[in-house]
MIFILUM-230305 format. One record per residue (C-alpha): residue in three letters; y, z, x. Coordinates in steps of 0.2 Angstrom, whole numbers, plus 2048, in hexadecimal, padded with zeros to 3 digits. Layout:
REM residues N
ALAYZX/...
***
This chain:
REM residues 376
UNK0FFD2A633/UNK108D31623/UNK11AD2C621/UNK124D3E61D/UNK12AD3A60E/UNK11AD33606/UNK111D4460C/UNK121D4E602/UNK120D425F4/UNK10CD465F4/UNK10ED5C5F4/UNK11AD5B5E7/UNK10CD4E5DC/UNK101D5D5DF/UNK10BD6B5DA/UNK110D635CA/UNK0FFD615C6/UNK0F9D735C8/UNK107D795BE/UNK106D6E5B0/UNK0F1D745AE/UNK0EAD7759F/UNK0EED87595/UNK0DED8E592/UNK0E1DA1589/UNK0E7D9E579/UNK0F5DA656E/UNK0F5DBA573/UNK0EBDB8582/UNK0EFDC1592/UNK0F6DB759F/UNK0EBDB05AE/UNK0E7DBC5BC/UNK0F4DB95C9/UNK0EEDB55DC/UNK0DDDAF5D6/UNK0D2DAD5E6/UNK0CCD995E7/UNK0B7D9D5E9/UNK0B5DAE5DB/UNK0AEDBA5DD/UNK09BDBB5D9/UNK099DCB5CC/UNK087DD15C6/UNK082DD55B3/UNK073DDF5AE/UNK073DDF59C/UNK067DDE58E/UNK068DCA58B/UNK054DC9581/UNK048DD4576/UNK04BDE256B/UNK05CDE956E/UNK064DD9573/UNK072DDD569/UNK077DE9575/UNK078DDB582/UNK07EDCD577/UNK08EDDB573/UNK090DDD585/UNK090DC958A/UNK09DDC857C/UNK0ACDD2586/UNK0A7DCA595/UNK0AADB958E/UNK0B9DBB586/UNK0C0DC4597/UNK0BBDB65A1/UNK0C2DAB592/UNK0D2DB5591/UNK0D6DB85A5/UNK0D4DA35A4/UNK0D5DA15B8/UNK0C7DB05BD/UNK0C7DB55CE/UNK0B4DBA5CC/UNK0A6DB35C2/UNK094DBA5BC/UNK083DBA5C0/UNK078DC25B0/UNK068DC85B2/UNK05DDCF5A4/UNK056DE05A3/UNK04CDE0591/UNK052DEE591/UNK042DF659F/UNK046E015AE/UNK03BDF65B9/UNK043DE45B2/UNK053DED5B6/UNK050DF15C8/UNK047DDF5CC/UNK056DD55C6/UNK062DE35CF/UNK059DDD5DF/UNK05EDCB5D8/UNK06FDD05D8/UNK06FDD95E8/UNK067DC65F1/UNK077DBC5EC/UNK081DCB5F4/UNK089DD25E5/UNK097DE05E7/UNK097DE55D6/UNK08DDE45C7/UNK091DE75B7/UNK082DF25AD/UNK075DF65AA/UNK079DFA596/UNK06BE08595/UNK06DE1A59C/UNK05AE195A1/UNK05DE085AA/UNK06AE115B4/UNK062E1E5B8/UNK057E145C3/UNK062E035C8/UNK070E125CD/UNK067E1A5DC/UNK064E075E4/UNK076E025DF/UNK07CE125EA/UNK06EE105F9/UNK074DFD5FA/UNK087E025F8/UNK08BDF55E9/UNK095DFB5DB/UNK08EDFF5CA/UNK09BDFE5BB/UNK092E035AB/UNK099E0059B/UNK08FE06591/UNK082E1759A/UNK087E25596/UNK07AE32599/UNK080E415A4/UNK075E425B2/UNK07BE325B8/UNK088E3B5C0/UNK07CE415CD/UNK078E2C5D3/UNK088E2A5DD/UNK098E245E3/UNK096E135E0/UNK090E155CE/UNK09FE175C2/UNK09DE185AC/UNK0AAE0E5A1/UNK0A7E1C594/UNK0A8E31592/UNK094E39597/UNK08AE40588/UNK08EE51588/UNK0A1E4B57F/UNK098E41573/UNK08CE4B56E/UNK097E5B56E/UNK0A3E4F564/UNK096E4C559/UNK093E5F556/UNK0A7E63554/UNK0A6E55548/UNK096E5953D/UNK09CE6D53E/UNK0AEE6C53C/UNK0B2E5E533/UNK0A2E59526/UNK0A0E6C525/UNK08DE6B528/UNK083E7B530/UNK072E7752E/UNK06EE6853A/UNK060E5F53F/UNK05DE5654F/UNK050E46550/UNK050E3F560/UNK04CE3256D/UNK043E3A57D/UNK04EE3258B/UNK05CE34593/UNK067E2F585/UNK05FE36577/UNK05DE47581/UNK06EE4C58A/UNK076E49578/UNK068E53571/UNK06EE5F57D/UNK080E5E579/UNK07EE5F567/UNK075E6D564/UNK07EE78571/UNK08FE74568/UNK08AE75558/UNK081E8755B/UNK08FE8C563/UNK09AE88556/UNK091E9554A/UNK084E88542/UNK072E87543/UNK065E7B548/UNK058E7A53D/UNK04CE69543/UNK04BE65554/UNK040E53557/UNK03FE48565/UNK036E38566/UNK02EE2D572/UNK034E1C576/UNK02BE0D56D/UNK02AE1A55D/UNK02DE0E54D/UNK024E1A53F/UNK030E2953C/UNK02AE2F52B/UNK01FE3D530/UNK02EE4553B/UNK03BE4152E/UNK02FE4B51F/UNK02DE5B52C/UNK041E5B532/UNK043E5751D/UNK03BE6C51C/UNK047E72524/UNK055E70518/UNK063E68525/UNK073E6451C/UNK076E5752B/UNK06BE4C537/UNK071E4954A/UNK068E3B551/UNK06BE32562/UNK05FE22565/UNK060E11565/UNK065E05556/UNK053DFF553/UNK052E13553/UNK05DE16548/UNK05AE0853A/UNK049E0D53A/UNK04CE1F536/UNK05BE1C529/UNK04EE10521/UNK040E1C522/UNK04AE2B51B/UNK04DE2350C/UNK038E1C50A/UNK035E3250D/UNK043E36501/UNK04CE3F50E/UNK05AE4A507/UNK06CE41507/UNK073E49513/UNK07EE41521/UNK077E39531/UNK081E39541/UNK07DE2C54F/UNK085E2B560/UNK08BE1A569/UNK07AE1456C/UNK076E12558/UNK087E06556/UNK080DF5554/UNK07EDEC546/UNK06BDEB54A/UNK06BDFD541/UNK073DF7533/UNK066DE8531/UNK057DF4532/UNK05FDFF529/UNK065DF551B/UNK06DE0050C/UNK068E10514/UNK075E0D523/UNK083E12515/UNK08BE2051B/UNK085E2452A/UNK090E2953A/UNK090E2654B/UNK09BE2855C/UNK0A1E1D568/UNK0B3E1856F/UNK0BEE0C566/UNK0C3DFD567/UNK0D6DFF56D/UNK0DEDF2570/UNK0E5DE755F/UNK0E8DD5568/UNK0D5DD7571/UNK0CEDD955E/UNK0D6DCB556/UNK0D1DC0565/UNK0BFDC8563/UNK0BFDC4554/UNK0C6DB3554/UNK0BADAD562/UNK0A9DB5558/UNK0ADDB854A/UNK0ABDCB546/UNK0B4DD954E/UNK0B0DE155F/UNK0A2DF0562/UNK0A9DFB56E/UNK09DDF557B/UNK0A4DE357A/UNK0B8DEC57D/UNK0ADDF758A/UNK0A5DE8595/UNK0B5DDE591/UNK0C0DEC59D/UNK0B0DEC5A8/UNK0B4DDD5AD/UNK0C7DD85AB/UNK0C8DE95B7/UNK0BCDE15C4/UNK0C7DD15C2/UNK0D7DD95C4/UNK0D3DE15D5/UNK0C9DCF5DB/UNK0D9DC85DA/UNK0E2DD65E2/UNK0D6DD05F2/UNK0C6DDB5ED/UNK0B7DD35F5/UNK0ACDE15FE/UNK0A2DEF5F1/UNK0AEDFD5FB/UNK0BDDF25F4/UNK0B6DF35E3/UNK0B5E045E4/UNK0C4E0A5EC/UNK0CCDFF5DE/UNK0C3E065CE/UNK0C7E195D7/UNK0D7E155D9/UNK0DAE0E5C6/UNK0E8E1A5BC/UNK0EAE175AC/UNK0E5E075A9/UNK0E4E02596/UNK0DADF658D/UNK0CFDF1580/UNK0C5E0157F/UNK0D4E0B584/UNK0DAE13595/UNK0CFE115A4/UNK0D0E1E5B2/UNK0C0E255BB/UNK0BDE385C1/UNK0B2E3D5CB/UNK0A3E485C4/UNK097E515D0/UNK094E3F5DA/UNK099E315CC/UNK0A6E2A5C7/UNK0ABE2C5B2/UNK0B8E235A6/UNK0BEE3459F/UNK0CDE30598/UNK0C4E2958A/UNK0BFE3057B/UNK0B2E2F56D/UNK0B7E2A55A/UNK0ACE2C54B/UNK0A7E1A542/UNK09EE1B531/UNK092E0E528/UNK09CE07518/UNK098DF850D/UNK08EDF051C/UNK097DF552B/UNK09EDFF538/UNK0AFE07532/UNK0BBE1253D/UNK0BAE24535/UNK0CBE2D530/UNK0CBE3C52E/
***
């Protein structure tokens, strides 16, 4: 049998231990999440980890690990599965996720990937936080399914505003991927920018797996556009920069959209990447891009702030006691306000899903190499 006061002498042995741990954060980091449960919470990720557009999922693993770096004590932890970027690979390692009994998964990146894992994430009742999809009809999937960023008819109505108003263009061109991304902005663009008085003068879409763009960029190059609107994917977009300048395509402005914003455009690209524009939602948050940059040595895409929220919001209500997906849910609903590293977080509810609305979309131009914040 213990003596008293060897078992007092012992709790307060232990106490001092626990607070006299390790500070793990750094300089400027935020301070541990408070409460944090002893057995995290399990989290799935669906990203793009291998193949062609890993640097989508290589941008989004970034924010993730400096929020598990800068919470320091996490009250969940991650499972990542990767999709390569394929529907079907997507829904297999969603039913991955769904074994280990996930409440929550963070992804998948793509608006196509979504499209299918969506309707199984509702069905199952496991909540989906994209941080990067943002085609329009995936407001239709569900209540469970819930977008870090503002749906594509903002962007690309932006991006019509933007080409119109400000650049003062009235001849555009539109070149295209045929998929969900490509086409809800294809969408959005051209009914903004007709309905601003200008005309649209080439109209092109593209298949996926299209790498030879030479023949569509001499037709579109007849029509005489004084600017080119064109939402597909980096590897997309690298091509057709590069490829414009082998047709000696007139120099006119090219306007991407968020999907285009990785420096894999600017590798296939090369010098033909100067001056081209793109969309997306900015970085927001000063401490978080100098702690960014510290740790990898670049700055932040705005998918790495995006996924970064993702998951310091999922965190925050882990250790508020969120453990079922309906707890998830009611907590991600329930969020006002909330500001972070890709700005202010708070859902509303469109036709069934759930959208971060009170974001909004900034123009980012191609100078001496890389992505620059547009004043205008």
């Amino acid at each position: 049998m213990q003596r008293p006061w060897k078992a007092l002498v012992c709790a307060l042995l232990c106490l001092s231990v626990v607070a006299c741990g390790d500070d793990k954060h750094g300089a400027g980091a935020p301070s541990p999440t408070a409460g944090a449960p002893s057995t995290p919470v399990s989290i799935g990720v669906i990203s793009i980890l291998t193949g062609e557009a890993a640097a989508y999922g290589e941008a989004t693993r970034d924010g993730l690990e400096l929020a598990l770096e800068d919470i320091g004590h996490p009250s969940v932890k991650l499972i990542y599965q990767d999709s390569k970027a394929d529907s079907k690979e997507a829904v297999r390692v969603f039913k991955e996720l769904k074994a280990a009994q996930v409440p929550a998964i963070i992804g998948p990146f793509t608006s196509t990937e979504v499209r299918v894992v969506g309707p199984e994430a509702q069905r199952e009742g496991i909540v989906l936080i994209t941080s990067s999809a943002t085609a329009d009809d995936l407001s239709a999937i569900g209540d469970h399914v819930f977008m870090m960023l503002p749906p594509n008819s903002r962007q690309g109505s932006d991006q019509a505003r933007f080409a119109y108003g400000t650049l003062g263009k009235k001849r555009a061109a539109v070149l295209y991927r045929q998929n969900p991304y490509g086409e809800t902005l294809r969408k959005a663009f051209v009914e903004q920018f007709k309905s601003s008085g200008g005309e649209v003068v080439a109209d092109e879409g593209f298949p996926d797996k299209t790498e030879d763009f030479q023949d569509r960029l001499r037709e579109i190059a007849k029509s005489q556009p004084d600017v080119v609107f064109f939402p597909v994917h980096d590897a997309d977009a690298g091509r057709i920069l590069r490829q414009s300048r082998e047709v000696g395509f007139p120099q006119v402005p090219f306007l991407g959209a968020d999907g285009s914003m990785t420096d894999t455009t600017i590798k296939l690209a090369g010098a033909a990447a100067e001056g081209s524009i793109y969309s997306n939602v900015a970085p927001d948050d000063a401490d978080f891009e100098a702690r960014f940059k510290r740790k990898f040595g670049r700055d932040p895409s705005p998918y790495s702030a995006s996924a970064y929220d993702s998951l310091r919001v999922l965190d925050e209500l882990a250790a508020k006691g969120a453990r079922t997906a309906s707890d998830f849910q009611k907590g991600l609903i329930a969020l006002k306000g909330r500001r972070g590293a890709s700005g202010t977080t708070e859902f509303t509810k469109v036709d069934a899903s759930w959208w971060a609305l009170s974001k909004s979309y900034q123009q980012f131009e191609v100078r001496g190499g890389a992505f620059q914040l547009r004043r205008k």
